[in-house]
N, C-alpha and C positions, 0 to 999 in steps of 0.2 A: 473360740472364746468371745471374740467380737458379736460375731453373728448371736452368740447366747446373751449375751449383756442387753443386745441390741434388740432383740424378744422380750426380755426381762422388761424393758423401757417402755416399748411400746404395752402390754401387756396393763404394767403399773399405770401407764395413761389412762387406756381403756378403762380401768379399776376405776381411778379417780373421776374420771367425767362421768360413770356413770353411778357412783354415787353422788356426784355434784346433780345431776338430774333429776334423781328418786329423789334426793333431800328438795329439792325443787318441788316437785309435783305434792312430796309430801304434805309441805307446808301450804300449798297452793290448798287443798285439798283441806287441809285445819281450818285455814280464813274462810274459807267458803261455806265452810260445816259452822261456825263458831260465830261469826257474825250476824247472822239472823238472830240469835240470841242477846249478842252484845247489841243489835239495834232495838230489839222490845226493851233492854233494858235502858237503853239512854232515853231514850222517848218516857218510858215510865219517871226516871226520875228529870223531866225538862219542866219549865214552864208553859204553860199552856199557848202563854200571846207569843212566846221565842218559837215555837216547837211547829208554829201554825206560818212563820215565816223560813224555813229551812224544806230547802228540796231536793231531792237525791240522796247522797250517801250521809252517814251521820260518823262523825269519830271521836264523839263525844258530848254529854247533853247539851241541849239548848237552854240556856238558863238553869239554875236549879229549884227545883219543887217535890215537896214532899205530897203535895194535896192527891197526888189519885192513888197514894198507898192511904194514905186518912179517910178514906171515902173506902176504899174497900177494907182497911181494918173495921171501921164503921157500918158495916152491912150484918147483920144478922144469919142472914142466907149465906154467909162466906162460913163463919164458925161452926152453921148445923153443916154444912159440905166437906168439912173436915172435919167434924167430928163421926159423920158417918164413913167417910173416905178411909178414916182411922180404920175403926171398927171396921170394915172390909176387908181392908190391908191383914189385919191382923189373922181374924179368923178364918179369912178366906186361903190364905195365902197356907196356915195351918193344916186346915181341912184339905186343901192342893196338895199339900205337903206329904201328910198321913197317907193317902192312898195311891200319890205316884212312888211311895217307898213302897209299898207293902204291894202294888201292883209287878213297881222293878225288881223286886227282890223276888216274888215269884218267876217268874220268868227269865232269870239270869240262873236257876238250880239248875243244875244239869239233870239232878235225879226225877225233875218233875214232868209226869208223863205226859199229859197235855200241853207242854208246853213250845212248840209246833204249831199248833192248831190257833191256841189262844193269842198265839203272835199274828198269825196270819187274820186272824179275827180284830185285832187291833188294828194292826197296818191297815186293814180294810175301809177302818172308818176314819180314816186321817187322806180318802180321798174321795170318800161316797158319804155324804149327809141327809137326813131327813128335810133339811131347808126350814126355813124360819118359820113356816106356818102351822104344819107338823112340830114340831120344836117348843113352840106358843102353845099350842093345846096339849102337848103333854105336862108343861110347867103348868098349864090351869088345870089342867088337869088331876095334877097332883097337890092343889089348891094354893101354891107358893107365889103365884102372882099377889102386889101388894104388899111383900112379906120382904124382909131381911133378905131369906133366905133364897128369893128369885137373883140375887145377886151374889150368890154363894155354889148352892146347887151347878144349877145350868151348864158352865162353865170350870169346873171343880176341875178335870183331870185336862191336863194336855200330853198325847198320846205322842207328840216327840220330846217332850222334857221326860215322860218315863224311859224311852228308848235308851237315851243319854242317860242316864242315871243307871240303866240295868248296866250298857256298858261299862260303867264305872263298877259297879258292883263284881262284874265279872270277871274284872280285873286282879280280884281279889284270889289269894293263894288260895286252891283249892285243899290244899294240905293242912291248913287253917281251920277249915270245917271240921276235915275229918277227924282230927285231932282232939277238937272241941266235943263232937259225938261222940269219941273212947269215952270221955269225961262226963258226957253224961247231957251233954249239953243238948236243949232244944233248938228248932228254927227262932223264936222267940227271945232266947237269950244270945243264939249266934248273932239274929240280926241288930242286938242294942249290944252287942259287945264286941264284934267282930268288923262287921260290915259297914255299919253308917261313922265306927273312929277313923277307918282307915277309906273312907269316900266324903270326907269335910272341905275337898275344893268341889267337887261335882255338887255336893248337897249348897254351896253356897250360893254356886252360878245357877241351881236353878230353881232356890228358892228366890233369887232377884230377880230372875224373867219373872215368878209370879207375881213377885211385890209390883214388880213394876206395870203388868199388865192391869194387875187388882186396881193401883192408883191413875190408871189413864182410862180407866172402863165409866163408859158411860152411856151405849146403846143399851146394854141391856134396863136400864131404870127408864130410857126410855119406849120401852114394850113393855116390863114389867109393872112398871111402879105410877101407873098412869094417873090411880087414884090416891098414892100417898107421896105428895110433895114434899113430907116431915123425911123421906128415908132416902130423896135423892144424895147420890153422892157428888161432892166436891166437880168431878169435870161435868158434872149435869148443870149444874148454877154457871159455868162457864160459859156452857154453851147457849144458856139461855141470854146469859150476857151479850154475847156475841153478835147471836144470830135475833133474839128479840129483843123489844125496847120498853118492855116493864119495868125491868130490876133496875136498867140504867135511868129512868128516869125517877124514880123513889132514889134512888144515890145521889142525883143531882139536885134533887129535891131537898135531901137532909143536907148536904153539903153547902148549895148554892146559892138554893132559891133558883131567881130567873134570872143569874147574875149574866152578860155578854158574854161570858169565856165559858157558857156551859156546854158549848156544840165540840170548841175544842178540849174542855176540862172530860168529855166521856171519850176522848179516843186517849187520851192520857190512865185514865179508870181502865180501859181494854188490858193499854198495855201491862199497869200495874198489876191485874186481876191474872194476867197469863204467869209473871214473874210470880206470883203469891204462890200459884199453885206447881208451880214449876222447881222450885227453889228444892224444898223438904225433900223428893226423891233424889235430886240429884247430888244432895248430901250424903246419902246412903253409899254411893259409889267409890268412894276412895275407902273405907272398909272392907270392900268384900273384893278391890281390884285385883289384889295379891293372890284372889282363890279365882277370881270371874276366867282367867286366861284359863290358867290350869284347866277350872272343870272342864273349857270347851272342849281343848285340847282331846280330855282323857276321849267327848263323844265322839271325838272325827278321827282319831286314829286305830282304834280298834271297834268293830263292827259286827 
C-alpha cells in the first residue's frame, strides 16, 4: 500500500508540472501571437511627438491621439475599399459557398458513379497548377479582367474546403437518404432538407475561411484590375499605403499641411489604416467560434 500511495504521488507530481509547463508555453505562445497586434494598436492611438521618442517594447500608448484614425476615416480611397471589400465578401464568399456545396455533395453520394475519378481529378489540381501566366490569359481571356468579377471568378472553389465539407456531409446517416427517397424525395430537396441542417458547424468553418480569404485578398486586383482603381479592394489601398507614398502624402496634405510632425503623423496613419482594416473581420469571430472547432474537427477525423 505504501509503495502504491507512493506511485499515486509521484504520478500526481508529474501530472501537475506538466500542466504547469503546457499552461506556461501556452501563454508564452498567446503574448507572442497577440502582441504584435496590441503594438500597431498603441502606436495607432499614441501621439506623434510621444511615439517618435519611445524605443523597443510598447505597453501601452505614447501619449494619446486620435489624429491618424481622423486622417484615414477622412480619406476617400478608405470607404470605396470597403465598400468594394464588402461587396466581395459577400458575393464572393456566396458564389464559394454555392459550388463547394453542390461540388461536396456530389462527391460524398455513394451511389455516384464517377465519383472515383472526379475526386482524383480534384485532388490533382490542389498540387498541379497552370501558374499565373496561363491563369492571366485565361481570365482575359474570358474578358473578366477589369471586371468585378476577376475578383470573384478566379479564385471561387477551394478544393480542400470542399474535401472538408464532403466529409462533413458523409457523415450524415445514410439511412436518412434513403428514407427520404421512399418519400419521394429528390437530391435537391435531400440536400436543403437533410444535409446542409445537419452540416451547420462545417458550413460555418468554411464559410469563414472564405470570408476571410475574400477580405485579405488583394493580388488578384493587382493583375486584374490594373485599369480600374474604382474596383480595388480595401487590402489594395493598404498596400498602396504602405508600400507607396501617394495616398500618404494627399492624407498628410488634407490633415496637416506641412506641419513638423508630418514624417511621424504618416507612421501613426500606417498604423491606424492596418487597425481600420483589421478590426471588422475579427469581429466576425466570436460568432462562428462555437461552430469554427467543431467543423474542423468533423474534416480531420473522418476521411
Amino acid at each position: 500500500m505504501k509503495e502504491e500511495n507512493e506511485k499515486r504521488m509521484i504520478i500526481g507530481t508529474g501530472e501537475k508540472i506538466f500542466l504547469v509547463v503546457n499552461n506556461l508555453i501556452m501563454v508564452f505562445l498567446m503574448v507572442i501571437t497577440l502582441y504584435p497586434l496590441l503594438y500597431v494598436l498603441f502606436c495607432s492611438l499614441s501621439d506623434p511627438i510621444e511615439l517618435g521618442k519611445v524605443s523597443g517594447l510598447m505597453i501601452k500608448p505614447a501619449g494619446f491621439s486620435l489624429r491618424g484614425y481622423k486622417a484615414v476615416l477622412n480619406s476617400d480611397n478608405i470607404w470605396l475599399g470597403f465598400r468594394n471589400t464588402i461587396f466581395y465578401v459577400i458575393v464572393g464568399t456566396s458564389c464559394s459557398m454555392a459550388i463547394t456545396i453542390i461540388g461536396a455533395y456530389a462527391i460524398a453520394k455513394k451511389n455516384f458513379m464517377l465519383r472515383k475519378p472526379v475526386m482524383l481529378f480534384i485532388i490533382f489540381t490542389m498540387y498541379f497548377g497552370g501558374g499565373m501566366i496561363p491563369t492571366f490569359l485565361v481570365v482575359q481571356g474570358l474578358h473578366l479582367t477589369n471586371t468585378v468579377w476577376a475578383m470573384i471568378v478566379p479564385g471561387m472553389l477551394s478544393v480542400y474546403n470542399m474535401i472538408v465539407l464532403r466529409t462533413s456531409f458523409q457523415s450524415v446517416p445514410e439511412s436518412l437518404y434513403e428514407s427520404a427517397a421512399l418519400d419521394g424525395a429528390n437530391d435537391f430537396t435531400m440536400l436543403t432538407k437533410i444535409t446542409l441542417p445537419l452540416s451547420k458547424a462545417a458550413l460555418a468553418t468554411i464559410t469563414l475561411f472564405y470570408a476571410v480569404g475574400k477580405w485579405g485578398e488583394w493580388y488578384p486586383a493587382l493583375v486584374y484590375l490594373q485599369k480600374r482603381r474604382d474596383l480595388y479592394p480595401l487590402q489594395m489601398f493598404l498596400r498602396e499605403l504602405l508600400v507607396k507614398q501617394e495616398d500618404m502624402e494627399t492624407l498628410l496634405a488634407n490633415n496637416v499641411g506641412q506641419d513638423a510632425e508630418a514624417y511621424l503623423l504618416k507612421e501613426i496613419i500606417k498604423y491606424a489604416t492596418i487597425i481600420v482594416t483589421t478590426v471588422p473581420i475579427l469581429v466576425v469571430y466570436p460568432f462562428l467560434q462555437k461552430y469554427f472547432v467543431k467543423g474542423v474537427l468533423v474534416g480531420s477525423v473522418k476521411g
